[in-house]
C-alpha positions as CSV (number, residue, x, y, z in Angstrom):
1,X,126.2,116.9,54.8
2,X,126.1,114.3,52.1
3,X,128.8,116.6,49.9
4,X,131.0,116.9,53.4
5,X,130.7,113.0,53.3
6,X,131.4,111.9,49.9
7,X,134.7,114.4,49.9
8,X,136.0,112.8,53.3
9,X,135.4,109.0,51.7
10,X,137.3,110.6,49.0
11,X,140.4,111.5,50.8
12,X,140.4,108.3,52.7
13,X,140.5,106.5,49.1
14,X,143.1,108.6,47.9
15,X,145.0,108.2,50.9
16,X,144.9,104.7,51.1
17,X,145.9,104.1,47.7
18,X,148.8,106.6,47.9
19,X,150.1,104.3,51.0
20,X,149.6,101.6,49.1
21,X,152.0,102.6,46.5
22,X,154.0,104.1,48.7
23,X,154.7,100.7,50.6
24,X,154.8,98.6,47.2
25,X,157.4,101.3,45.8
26,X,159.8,101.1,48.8
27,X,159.7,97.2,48.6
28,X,160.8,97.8,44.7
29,X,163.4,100.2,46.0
30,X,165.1,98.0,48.9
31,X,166.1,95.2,46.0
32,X,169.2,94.6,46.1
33,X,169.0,93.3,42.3
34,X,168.7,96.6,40.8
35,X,170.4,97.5,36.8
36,X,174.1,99.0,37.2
37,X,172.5,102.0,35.7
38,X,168.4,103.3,36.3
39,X,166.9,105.9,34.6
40,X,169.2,109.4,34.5
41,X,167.6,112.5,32.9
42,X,171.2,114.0,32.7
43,X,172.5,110.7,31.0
44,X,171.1,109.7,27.6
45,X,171.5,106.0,27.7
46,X,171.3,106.0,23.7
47,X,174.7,108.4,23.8
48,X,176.1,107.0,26.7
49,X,179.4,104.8,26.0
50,X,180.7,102.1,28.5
51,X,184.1,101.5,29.0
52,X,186.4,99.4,30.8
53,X,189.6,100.9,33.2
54,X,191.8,98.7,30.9
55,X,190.4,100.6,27.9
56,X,190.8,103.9,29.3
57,X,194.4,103.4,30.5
58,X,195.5,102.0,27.1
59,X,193.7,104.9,25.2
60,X,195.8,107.1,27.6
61,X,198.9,105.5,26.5
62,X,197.5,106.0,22.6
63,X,196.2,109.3,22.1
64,X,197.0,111.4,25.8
65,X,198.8,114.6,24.1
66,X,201.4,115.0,27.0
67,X,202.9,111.4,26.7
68,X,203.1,111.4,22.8
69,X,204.9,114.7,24.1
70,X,207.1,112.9,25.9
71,X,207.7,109.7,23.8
72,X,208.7,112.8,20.8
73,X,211.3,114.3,23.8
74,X,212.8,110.9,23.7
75,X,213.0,110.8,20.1
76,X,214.6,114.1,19.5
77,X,217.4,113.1,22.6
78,X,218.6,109.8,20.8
79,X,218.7,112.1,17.4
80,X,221.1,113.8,19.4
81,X,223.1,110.7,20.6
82,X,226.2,111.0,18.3
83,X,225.9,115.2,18.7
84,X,229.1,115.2,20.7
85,X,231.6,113.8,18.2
86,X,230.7,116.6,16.1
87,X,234.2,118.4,15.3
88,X,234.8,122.1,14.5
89,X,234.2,123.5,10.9
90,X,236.9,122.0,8.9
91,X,239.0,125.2,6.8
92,X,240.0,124.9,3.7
93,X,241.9,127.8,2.4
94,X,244.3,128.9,-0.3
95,X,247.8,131.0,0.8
96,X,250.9,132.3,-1.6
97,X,253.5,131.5,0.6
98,X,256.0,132.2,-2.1
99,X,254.2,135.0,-3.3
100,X,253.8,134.0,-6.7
101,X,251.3,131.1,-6.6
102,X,248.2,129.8,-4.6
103,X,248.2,127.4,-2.8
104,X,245.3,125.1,-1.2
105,X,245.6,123.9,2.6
106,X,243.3,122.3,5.1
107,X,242.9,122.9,8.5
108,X,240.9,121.6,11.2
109,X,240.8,121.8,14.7
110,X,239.7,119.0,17.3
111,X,238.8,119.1,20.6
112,X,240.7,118.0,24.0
113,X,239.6,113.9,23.3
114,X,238.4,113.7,26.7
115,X,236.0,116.8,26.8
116,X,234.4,114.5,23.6
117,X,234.1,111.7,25.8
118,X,232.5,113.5,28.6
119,X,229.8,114.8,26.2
120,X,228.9,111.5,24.9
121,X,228.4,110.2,28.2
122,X,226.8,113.8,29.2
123,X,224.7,112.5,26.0
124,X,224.1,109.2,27.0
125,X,222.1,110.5,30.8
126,X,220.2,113.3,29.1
127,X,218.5,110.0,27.1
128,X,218.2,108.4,30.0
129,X,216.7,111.2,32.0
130,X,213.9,111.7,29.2
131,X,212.8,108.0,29.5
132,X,212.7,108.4,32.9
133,X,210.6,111.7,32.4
134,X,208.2,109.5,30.2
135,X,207.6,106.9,33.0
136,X,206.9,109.5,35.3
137,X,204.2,111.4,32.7
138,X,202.8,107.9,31.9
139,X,202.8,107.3,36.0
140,X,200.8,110.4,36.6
141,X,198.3,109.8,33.6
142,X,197.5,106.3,34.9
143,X,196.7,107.7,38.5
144,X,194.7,110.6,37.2
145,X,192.7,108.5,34.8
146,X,192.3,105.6,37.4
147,X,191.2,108.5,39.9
148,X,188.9,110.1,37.7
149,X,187.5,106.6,37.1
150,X,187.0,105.5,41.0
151,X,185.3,109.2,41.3
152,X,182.7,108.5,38.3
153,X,181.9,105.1,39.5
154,X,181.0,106.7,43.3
155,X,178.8,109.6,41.5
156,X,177.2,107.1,39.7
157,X,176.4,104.9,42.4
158,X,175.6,108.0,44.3
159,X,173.2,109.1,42.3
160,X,171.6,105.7,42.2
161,X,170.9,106.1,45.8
162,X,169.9,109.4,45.8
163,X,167.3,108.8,42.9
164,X,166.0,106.3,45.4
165,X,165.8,108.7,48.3
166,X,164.4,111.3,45.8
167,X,161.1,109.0,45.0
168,X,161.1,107.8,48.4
169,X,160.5,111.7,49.4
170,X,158.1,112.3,46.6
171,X,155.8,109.9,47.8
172,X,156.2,111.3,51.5
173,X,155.4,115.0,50.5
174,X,152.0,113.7,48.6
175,X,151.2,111.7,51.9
176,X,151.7,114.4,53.8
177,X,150.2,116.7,51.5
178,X,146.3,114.7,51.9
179,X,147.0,114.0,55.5
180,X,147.2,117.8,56.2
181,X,144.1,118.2,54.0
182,X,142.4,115.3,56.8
183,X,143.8,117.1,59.5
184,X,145.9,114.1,60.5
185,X,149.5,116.4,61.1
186,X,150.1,120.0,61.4
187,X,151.5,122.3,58.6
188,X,154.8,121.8,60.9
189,X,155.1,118.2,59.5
190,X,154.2,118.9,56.6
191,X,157.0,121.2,55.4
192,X,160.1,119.3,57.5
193,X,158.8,115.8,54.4
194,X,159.0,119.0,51.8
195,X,162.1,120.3,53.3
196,X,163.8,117.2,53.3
197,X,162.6,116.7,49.9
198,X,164.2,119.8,48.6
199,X,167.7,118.8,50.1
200,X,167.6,115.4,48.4
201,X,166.9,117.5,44.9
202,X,169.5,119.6,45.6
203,X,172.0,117.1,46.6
204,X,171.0,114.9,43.6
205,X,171.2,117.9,41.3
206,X,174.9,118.9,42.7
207,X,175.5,115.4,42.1
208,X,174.8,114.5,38.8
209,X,176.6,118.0,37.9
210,X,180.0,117.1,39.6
211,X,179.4,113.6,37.8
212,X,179.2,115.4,34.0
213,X,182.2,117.2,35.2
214,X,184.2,114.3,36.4
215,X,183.3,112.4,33.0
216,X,184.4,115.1,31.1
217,X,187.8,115.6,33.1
218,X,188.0,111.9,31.6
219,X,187.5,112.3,28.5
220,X,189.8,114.9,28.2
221,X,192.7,112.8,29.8
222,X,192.1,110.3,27.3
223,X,192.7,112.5,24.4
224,X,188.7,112.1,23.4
225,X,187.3,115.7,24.1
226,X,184.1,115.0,22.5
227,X,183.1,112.1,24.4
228,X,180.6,113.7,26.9
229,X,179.4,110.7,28.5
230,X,181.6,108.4,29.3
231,X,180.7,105.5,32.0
232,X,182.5,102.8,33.4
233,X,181.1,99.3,32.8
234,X,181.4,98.0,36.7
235,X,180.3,99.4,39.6
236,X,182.5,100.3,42.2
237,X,184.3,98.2,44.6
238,X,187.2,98.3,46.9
239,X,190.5,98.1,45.4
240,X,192.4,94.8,46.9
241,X,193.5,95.4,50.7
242,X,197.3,95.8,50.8
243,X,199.7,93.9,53.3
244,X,199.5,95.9,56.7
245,X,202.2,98.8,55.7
246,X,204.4,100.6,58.4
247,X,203.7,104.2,58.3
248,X,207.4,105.0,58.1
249,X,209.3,102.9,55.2
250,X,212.0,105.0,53.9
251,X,212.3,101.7,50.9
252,X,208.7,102.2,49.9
253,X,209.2,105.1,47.4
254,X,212.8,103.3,45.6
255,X,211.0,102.7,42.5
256,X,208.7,105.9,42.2
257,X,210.6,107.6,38.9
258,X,210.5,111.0,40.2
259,X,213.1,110.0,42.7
260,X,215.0,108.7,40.0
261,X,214.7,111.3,37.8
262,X,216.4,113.5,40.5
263,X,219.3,110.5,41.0
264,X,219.7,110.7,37.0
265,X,220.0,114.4,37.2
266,X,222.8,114.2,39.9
267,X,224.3,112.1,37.2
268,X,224.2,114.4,34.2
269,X,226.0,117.2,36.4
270,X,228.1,115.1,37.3
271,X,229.4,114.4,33.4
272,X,228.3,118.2,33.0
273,X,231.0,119.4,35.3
274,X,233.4,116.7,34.6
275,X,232.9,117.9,30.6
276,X,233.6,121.5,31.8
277,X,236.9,121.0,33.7
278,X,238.3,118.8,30.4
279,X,237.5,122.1,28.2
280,X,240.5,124.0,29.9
281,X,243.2,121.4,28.3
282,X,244.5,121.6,25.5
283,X,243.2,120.5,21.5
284,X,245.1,119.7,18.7
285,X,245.2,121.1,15.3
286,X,246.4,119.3,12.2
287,X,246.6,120.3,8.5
288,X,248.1,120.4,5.4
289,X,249.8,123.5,3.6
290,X,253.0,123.5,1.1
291,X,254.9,127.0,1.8
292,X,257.8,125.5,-0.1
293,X,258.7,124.5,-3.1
294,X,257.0,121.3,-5.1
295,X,259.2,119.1,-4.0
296,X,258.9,119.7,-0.7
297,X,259.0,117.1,1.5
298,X,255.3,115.7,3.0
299,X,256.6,116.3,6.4
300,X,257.6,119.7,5.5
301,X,253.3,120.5,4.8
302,X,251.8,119.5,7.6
303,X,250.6,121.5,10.3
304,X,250.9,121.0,13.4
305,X,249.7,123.0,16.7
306,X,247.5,122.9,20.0
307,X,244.6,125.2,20.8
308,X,243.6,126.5,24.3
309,X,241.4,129.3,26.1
310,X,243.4,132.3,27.1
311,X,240.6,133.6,28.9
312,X,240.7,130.4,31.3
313,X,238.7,132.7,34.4
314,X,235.8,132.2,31.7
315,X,236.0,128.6,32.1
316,X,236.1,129.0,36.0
317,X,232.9,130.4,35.7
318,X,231.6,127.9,34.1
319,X,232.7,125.2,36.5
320,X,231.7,127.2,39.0
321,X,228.1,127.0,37.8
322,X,228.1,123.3,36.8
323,X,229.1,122.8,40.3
324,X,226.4,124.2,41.6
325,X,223.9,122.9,39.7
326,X,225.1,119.6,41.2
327,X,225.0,120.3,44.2
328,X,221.2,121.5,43.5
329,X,220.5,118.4,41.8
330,X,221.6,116.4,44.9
331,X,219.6,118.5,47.4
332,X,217.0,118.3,45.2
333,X,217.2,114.6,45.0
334,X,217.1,114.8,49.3
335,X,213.8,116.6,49.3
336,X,211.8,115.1,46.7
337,X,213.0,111.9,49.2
338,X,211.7,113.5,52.4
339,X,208.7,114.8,50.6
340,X,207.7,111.5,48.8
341,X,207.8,110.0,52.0
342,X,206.0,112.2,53.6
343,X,203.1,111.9,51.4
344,X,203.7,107.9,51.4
345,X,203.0,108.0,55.7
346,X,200.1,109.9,55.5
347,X,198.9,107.7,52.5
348,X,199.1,104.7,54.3
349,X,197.8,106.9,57.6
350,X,194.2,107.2,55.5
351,X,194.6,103.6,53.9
352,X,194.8,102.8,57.5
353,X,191.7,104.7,59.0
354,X,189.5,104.1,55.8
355,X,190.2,100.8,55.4
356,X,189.0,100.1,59.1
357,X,185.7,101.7,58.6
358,X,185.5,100.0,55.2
359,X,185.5,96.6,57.3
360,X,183.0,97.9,59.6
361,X,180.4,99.0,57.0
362,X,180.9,95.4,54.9
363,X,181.0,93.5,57.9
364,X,178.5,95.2,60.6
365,X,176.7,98.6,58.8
366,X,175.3,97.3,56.1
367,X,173.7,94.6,57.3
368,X,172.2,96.6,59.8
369,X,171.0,99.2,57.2
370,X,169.2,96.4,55.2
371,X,167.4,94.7,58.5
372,X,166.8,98.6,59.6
373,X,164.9,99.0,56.5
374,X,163.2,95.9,56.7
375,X,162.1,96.1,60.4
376,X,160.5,99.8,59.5
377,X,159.0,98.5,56.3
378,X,157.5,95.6,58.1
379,X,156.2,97.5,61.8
380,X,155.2,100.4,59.3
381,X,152.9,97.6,57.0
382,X,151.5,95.7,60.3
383,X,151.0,99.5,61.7
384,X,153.0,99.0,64.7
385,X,155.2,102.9,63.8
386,X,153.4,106.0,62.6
387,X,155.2,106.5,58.8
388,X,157.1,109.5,61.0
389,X,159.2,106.6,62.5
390,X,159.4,105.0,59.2
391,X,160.4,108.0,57.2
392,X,163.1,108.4,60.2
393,X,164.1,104.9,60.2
394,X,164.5,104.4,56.4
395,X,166.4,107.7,56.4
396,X,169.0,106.4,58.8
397,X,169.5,103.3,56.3
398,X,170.0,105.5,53.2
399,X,172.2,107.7,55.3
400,X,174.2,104.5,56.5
401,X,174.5,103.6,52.4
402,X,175.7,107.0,51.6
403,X,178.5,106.7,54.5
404,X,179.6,103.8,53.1
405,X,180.1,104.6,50.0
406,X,182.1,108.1,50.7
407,X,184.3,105.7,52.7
408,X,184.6,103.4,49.8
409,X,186.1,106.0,47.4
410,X,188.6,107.5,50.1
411,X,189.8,104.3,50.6
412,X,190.0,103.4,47.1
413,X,191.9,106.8,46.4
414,X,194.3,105.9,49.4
415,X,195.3,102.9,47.9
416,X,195.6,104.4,44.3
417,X,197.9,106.8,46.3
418,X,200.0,104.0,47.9
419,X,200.4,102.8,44.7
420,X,201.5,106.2,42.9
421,X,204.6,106.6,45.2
422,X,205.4,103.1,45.1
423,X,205.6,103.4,41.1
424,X,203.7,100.4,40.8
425,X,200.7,101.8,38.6
C-alpha cells in the first residue's frame, strides 16, 4: 500500500508541474513581442544572410543572366545600326578592249536609294523592339523576385506559428500521456493530442521544406546560386491597398511592354514590307573603264547602267510573306490585348475578394483570436474549462492566425499581379 501511495503522490507531482509549465509556456507563446526569427533547426542563423527587397531587385538588375542577355541583344542591334548603307562588293577589274593592252576599271553597283532607306528605318525598330524586349525581361524578373520574396516571408512567418503550435502539442501529448497513466482520460484522448501532434510535424516539416525551396528559387533569380539561405529582413505585411479598380479597364494594360512589343513588331513589318516592295525598282550602276584610246574623252569612260530582278515572281513571294507576317503581328498585337486584360479582371477580381477578408482579419479576426486565447488561458488557469476546451479553444486562435496569413500572401500576390500588367514594377 505504502509503494501504491508514494507512486500516485508521484504522478500527481509530475502532473502538476507539467501544467505548470504547460500554462507558463503558452503565456510565453501568446507574446506578441516575439524576435522576427526563433529558433529553426533547418536554418543556421550563423549562415543565414538577410537581405532587403531593394537589394534583391538591384542584384537582379546586376548579375540575373537573362537580362545581361538582353542588355548584350541590345548591344549587338545598335552594332548593326548603320548595316543598311552597306553597298555591294565594289569590282575592280582589268579588260583589253583594244586587244593589245590592259586596262583597269571599277565597277560598283548600288541599290534602289529607297530600299536603303527602308532598311535603316527597318534598322531603327529592330533597336527599338530589343529595348522593349529588355523592359519586358527586367518586368518579369522584378515580379518573380518580388514573388518569390512575399512567398519566403509567409513560410517564414508560417513556420513561426507552426513552431508555436508544435510546442504547444508537445506539452499536450506529455499531459495526456501521465493523465492516462492516472486514469483521468481514455486511450481515445489520448491519441486524438498525438494525432494532432503528428499533423502539426508534418505540416511544419512540409513547411520548412517548401521554404528552403522558395529561398533557393531566390537565389537562383538573383544570379547567386550558392546562397542557400537567403531571408528577408522584414516580416511580411500587406502591400499598400490600391484605388478601388473596375474589373473591366481596357486602359489599364497601355503601359505593360509586352503590348508594346507586339505594337513595335506591327511596326517593323510594316518597314519590312515597305523594304520588300522598293527591291523590285530599279538600282544604278556606275564605273569607270577606258575602251578607247588615251585621249579619250572622261565622258567617254564612264559607265553607266541600271540593275533589276528578272525573276520579279521571286520578289512577289517575298511580299507576299512580309505581308503576312504583318498581318500576324497585328492579330497578335489583338490577342496579347484581350489576353492581358483578361488576366488584369481576374487580378483585380482576387485583389477584390482577398483584400476584403484582409480587412476582416485586421479589423475583427484577430482581435478575436488574441481575446480567444486569453479567455481559454485564463478559464483554463481559474479551472473553469477542462484543458480539452482549452486545447480546442487555443486551436481555433492558431487556426484563425494561419487563415490570416494565407490571405495575406494572396492578396499581396494579387496586387503584385495588378502591378505586372500595369507595367508599373
Amino acid at each position: 500500500m505504502k509503494k501504491l501511495r508514494s507512486k500516485a503522490i508521484d504522478l500527481v507531482l509530475r502532473v502538476t508541474c507539467l501544467m505548470a509549465s504547460f500554462y507558463a509556456c503558452a503565456q510565453v507563446l501568446s507574446s506578441e513581442k516575439e524576435e522576427l526569427f526563433t529558433e529553426n533547426q533547418s536554418h543556421n542563423k550563423l549562415t543565414a544572410r538577410y537581405i532587403s527587397l531593394s537589394e534583391v531587385l538591384s542584384i537582379v538588375e546586376k548579375q540575373n543572366p537573362s537580362f545581361l542577355l538582353s542588355e548584350k541583344q541590345v548591344e549587338r542591334e545598335i552594332a548593326l545600326k548603320r548595316s543598311p548603307y552597306l553597298l555591294p562588293n565594289t569590282e575592280i577589274l582589268w579588260e583589253a578592249p583594244t586587244g593589245d593592252v590592259l586596262r583597269p576599271g571599277v565597277l560598283q553597283n548600288i541599290p534602289y536609294l529607297g530600299a536603303i532607306a527602308s532598311q535603316v528605318n527597318a534598322q531603327k525598330q529592330r533597336i527599338l523592339l530589343s529595348e522593349i524586349e529588355k523592359k519586358i525581361v527586367l518586368q518579369r524578373l522584378r515580379y518573380n523576385a518580388t514573388f518569390i520574396y512575399n512567398e519566403i516571408q509567409y513560410l517564414l512567418e508560417r513556420v513561426r506559428i507552426l513552431q508555436e503550435q508544435d510546442t504547444f502539442y508537445s506539452n499536450i501529448v506529455e499531459i495526456t500521456r501521465i493523465r492516462r497513466e492516472l486514469g483521468e482520460i481514455t486511450k481515445l484522448e489520448q491519441l486524438n493530442a498525438e494525432s494532432r501532434y503528428k499533423q502539426v510535424q508534418t505540416q511544419l516539416d512540409a513547411s520548412r521544406a517548401e521554404l528552403r525551396g522558395v529561398q533557393a528559387q531566390l537565389a537562383y533569380i538573383i544570379g547567386m546560386p550558392y546562397e542557400k539561405n537567403l531571408i528577408p529582413n522584414e516580416r511580411i505585411t500587406h502591400l499598400p491597398f490600391l484605388i478601388d479598380k473596375p474589373i473591366f479597364d481596357s486602359t489599364a494594360i497601355l503601359k505593360n511592354p509586352l503590348l508594346s512589343f507586339n505594337q513595335q513588331q506591327e511596326r517593323l513589318n510594316e518597314f519590312l514590307l515597305q523594304s520588300e516592295k522598293r527591291s523590285r525598282l530599279p538600282g544604278i550602276i556606275i564605273g569607270y573603264l577606258n575602251q578607247g584610246a588615251d585621249n579619250t574623252p572622261l565622258e567617254y569612260r564612264l559607265r553607266l547602267g541600271i540593275s533589276f530582278p528578272l525573276a520579279q515572281w521571286l520578289n512577289s513571294s517575298r511580299i507576299k510573306a512580309a505581308q503576312k507576317n504583318l498581318e500576324i503581328s497585328r492579330l497578335q498585337t489583338l490577342a496579347s490585348a484581350l489576353q492581358l486584360n483578361n488576366e488584369y479582371s481576374m487580378a483585380v477580381s482576387r485583389y477584390r475578394q482577398y483584400g476584403e477578408a484582409l480587412q476582416y482579419y485586421e479589423e475583427i479576426g484577430l482581435a478575436q483570436a488574441s481575446e480567444i486565447l486569453r479567455n481559454a488561458k485564463e478559464s483554463y488557469r481559474l479551472g473553469n474549462i477542462p484543458y480539452y476546451n482549452y486545447i480546442q479553444n487555443s486551436e481555433l486562435a492558431y487556426q484563425i492566425r494561419l487563415n490570416y496569413l494565407e490571405t495575406l500572401r494572396n492578396y499581396n500576390q494579387a496586387v503584385l499581379m495588378i502591378q505586372y500588367l500595369q507595367g508599373d514594377l
